[in-house]
RODO-2510 file (C-alpha; in nm, 4 decimals, decimal comma):
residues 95
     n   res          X          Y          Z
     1     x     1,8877     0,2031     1,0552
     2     x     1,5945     0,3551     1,2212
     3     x     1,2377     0,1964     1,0798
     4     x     1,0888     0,4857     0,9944
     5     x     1,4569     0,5476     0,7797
     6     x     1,3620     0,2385     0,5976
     7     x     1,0366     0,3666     0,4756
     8     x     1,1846     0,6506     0,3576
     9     x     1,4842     0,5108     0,1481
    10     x     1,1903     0,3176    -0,0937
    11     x     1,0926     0,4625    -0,4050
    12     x     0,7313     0,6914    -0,4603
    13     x     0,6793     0,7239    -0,0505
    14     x     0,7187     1,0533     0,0551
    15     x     0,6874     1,2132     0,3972
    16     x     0,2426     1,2109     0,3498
    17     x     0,3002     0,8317     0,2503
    18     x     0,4963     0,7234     0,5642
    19     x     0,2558     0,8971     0,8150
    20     x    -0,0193     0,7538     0,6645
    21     x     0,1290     0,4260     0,6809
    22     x     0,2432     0,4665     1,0531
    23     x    -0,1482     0,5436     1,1000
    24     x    -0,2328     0,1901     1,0602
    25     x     0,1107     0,0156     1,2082
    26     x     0,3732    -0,0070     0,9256
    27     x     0,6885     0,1885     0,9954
    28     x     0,9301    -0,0477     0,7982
    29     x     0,9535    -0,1643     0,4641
    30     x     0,8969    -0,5401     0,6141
    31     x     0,6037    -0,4494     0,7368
    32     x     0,4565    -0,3192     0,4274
    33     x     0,5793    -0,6600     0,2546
    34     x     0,4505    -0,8677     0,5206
    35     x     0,1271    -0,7053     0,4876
    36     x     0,0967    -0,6490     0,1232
    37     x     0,0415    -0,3443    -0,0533
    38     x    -0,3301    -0,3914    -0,1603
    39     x    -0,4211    -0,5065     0,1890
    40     x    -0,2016    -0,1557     0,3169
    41     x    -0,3909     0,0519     0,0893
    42     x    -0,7544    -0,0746     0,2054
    43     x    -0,6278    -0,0082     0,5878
    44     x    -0,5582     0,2936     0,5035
    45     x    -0,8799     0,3340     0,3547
    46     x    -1,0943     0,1803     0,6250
    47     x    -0,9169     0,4053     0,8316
    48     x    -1,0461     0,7207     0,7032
    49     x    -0,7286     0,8346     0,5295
    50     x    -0,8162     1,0393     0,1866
    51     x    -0,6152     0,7371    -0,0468
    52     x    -0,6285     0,7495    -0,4056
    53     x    -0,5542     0,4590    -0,6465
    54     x    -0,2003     0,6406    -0,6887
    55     x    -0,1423     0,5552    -0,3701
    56     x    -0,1746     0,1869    -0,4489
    57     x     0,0465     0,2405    -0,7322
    58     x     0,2744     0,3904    -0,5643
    59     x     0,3142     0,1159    -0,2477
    60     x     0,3415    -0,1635    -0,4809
    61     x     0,6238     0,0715    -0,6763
    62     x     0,7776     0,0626    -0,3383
    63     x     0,8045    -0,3290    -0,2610
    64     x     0,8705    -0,3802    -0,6535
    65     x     1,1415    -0,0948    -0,7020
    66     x     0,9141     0,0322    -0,9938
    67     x     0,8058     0,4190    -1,0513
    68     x     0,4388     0,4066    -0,9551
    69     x     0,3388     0,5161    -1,3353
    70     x     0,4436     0,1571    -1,4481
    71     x     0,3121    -0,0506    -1,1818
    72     x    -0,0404     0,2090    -1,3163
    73     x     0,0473     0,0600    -1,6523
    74     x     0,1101    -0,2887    -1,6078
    75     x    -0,0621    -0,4371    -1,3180
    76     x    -0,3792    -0,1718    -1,2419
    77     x    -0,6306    -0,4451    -1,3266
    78     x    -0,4910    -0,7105    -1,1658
    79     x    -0,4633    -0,5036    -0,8014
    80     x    -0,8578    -0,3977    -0,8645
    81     x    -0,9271    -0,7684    -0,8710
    82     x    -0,7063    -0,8061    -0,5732
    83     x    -0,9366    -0,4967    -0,3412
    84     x    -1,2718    -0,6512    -0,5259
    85     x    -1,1694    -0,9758    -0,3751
    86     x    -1,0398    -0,8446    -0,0723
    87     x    -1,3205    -0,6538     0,0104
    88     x    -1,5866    -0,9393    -0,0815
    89     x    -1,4054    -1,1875     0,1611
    90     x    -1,4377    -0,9540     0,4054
    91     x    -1,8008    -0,8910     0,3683
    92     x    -1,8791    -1,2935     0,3787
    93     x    -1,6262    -1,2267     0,7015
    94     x    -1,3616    -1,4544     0,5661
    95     x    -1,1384    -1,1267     0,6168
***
């Protein structure tokens, strides 16, 4: 299977969601795990790409094999913890 094949067999990535990924290196599935989907989603952002927190929702849908409208449900305050801290470490330069 082809890597960009693997991106698009996961759930809530469409076509916009793979190129957007392939804009900061991820063109497989195991590269969006080993990177993280919060840590994928700032990338992106830091890259200029128009994200919203869907987006988010929808990457960590992806690794979990959730619809992105539970992973909003269930886990959106815990991933805004996960940018705030994110993007503090990397402001003390820790990042």
């Amino acid at each position: 299977m082809a890597r960009s094949d693997e991106l698009r067999g996961l759930r809530n990535l469409g076509p916009r969601s793979q190129q957007m990924l392939a804009t900061v290196g991820i063109h497989s599935a195991a590269e969006l795990a080993a990177r993280g989907a919060v840590r994928a989603w700032l990338d992106l952002r830091r890259q200029g790409c128009k994200v919203s927190l869907n987006l988010l929702w929808a990457l960590v849908g992806a690794l979990d094999g959730r619809d992105w409208r539970e992973v909003a449900r269930t886990d959106r305050l815990d991933l805004l913890m996960q940018i705030e801290a994110l993007e503090a470490s990397r402001q003390l330069g820790l990042d």
